[in-house]
DRENPA-3360 file (N, C-alpha, C; in nm, 2 decimals, always signed):
BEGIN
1 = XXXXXXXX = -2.41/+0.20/+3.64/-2.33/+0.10/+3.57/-2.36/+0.10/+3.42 ~ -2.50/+0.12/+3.38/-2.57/+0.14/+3.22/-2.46/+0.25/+3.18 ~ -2.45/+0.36/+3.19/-2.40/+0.45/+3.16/-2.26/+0.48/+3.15 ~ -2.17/+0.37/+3.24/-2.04/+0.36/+3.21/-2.03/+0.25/+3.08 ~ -2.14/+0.16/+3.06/-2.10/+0.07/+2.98/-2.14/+0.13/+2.83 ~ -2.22/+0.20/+2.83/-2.26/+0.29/+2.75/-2.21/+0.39/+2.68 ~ -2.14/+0.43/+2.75/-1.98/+0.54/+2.78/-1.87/+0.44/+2.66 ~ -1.85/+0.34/+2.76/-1.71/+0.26/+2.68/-1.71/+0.19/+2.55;
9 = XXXXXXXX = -1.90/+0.22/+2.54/-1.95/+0.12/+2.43/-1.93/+0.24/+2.27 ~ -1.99/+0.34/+2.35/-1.98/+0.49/+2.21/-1.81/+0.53/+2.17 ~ -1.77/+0.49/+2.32/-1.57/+0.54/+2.31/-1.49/+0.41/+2.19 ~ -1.53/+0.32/+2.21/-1.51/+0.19/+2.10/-1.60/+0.18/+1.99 ~ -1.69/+0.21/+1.94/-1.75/+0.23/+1.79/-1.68/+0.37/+1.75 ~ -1.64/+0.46/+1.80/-1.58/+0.61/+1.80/-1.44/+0.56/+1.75 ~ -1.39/+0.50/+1.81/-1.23/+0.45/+1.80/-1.19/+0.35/+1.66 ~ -1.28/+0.25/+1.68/-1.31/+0.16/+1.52/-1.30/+0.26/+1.43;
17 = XXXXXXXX = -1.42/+0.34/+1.41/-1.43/+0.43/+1.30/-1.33/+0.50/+1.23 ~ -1.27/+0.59/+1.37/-1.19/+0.64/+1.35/-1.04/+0.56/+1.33 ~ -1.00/+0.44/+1.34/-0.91/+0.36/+1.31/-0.95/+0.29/+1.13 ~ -1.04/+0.27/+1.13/-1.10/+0.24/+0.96/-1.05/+0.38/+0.88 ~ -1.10/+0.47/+0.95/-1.06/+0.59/+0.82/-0.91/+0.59/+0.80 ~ -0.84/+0.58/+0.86/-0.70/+0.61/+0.93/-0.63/+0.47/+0.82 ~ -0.69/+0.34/+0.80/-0.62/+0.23/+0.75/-0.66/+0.27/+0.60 ~ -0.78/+0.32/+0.61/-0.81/+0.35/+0.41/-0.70/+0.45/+0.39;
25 = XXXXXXXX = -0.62/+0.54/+0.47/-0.58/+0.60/+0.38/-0.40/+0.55/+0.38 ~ -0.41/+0.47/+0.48/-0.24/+0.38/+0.48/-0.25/+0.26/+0.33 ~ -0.36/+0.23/+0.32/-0.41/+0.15/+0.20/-0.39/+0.24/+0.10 ~ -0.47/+0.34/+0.06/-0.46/+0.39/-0.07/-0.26/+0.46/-0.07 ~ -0.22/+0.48/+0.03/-0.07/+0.55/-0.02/-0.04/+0.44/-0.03 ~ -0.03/+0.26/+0.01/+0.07/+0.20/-0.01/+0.03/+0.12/-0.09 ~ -0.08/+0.14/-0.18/-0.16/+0.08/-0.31/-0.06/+0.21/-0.46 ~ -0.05/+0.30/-0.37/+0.05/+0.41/-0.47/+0.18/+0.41/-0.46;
33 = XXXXXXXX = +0.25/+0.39/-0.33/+0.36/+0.34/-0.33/+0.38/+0.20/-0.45 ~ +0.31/+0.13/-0.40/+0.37/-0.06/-0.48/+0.33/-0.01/-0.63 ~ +0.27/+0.05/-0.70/+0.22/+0.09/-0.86/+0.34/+0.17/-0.84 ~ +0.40/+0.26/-0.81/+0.47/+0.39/-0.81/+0.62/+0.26/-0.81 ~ +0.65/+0.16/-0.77/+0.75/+0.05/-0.77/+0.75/-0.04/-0.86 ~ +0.65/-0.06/-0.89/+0.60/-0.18/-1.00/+0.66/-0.10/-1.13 ~ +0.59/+0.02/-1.14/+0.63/+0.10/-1.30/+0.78/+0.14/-1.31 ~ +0.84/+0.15/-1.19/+1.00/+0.18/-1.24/+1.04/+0.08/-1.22;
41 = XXXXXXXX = +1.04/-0.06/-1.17/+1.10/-0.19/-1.18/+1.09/-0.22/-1.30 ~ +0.98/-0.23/-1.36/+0.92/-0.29/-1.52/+0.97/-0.20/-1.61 ~ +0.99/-0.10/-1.63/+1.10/-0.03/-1.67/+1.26/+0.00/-1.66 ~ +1.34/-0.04/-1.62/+1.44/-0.06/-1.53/+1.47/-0.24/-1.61 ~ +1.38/-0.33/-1.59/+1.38/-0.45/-1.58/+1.36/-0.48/-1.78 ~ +1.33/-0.39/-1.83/+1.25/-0.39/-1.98/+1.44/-0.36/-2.03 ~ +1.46/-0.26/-2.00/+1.58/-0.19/-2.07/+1.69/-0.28/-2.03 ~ +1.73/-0.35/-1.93/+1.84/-0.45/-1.88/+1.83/-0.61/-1.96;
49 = XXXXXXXX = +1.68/-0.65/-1.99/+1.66/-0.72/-2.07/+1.73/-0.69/-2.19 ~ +1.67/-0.60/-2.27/+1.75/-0.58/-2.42/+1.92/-0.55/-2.44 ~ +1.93/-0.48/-2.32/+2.06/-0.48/-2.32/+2.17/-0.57/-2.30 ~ +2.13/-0.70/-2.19/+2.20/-0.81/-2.20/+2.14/-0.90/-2.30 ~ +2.03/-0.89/-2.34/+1.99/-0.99/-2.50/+2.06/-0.98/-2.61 ~ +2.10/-0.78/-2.61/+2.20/-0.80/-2.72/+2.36/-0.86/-2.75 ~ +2.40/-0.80/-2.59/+2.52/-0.86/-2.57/+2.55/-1.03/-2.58 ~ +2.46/-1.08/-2.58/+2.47/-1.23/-2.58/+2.46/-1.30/-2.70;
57 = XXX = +2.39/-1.24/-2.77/+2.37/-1.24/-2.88/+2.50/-1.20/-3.01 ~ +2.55/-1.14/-2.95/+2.72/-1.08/-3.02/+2.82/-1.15/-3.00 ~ +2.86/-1.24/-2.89/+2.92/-1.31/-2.83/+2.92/-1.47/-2.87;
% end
């Protein structure tokens, strides 16, 4: 019975581990994804600013 619990106990620190590496790297692409979103929004969002600032401004 030691050795099955022992068994299930190495198979679940093995599995964590392996589930931690696996979320660092879902983390780092969707830390690059959202910056990779952020920088063409704020650009996109920069140029629509001036462009209806000016038009409002003429009117």
């Amino acid at each position: 019975m030691l050795w099955i619990l022992l068994f299930l106990l190495i198979l679940v620190v093995f599995g964590f581990g392996f589930m931690m590496q696996i979320l660092w790297y879902v983390a780092v692409g969707l830390l690059v994804v959202w910056l990779v979103g952020l920088l063409m929004r704020g650009r996109a969002r920069g140029g629509d600013r001036r462009r209806f600032g000016r038009g409002r401004s003429r009117v």
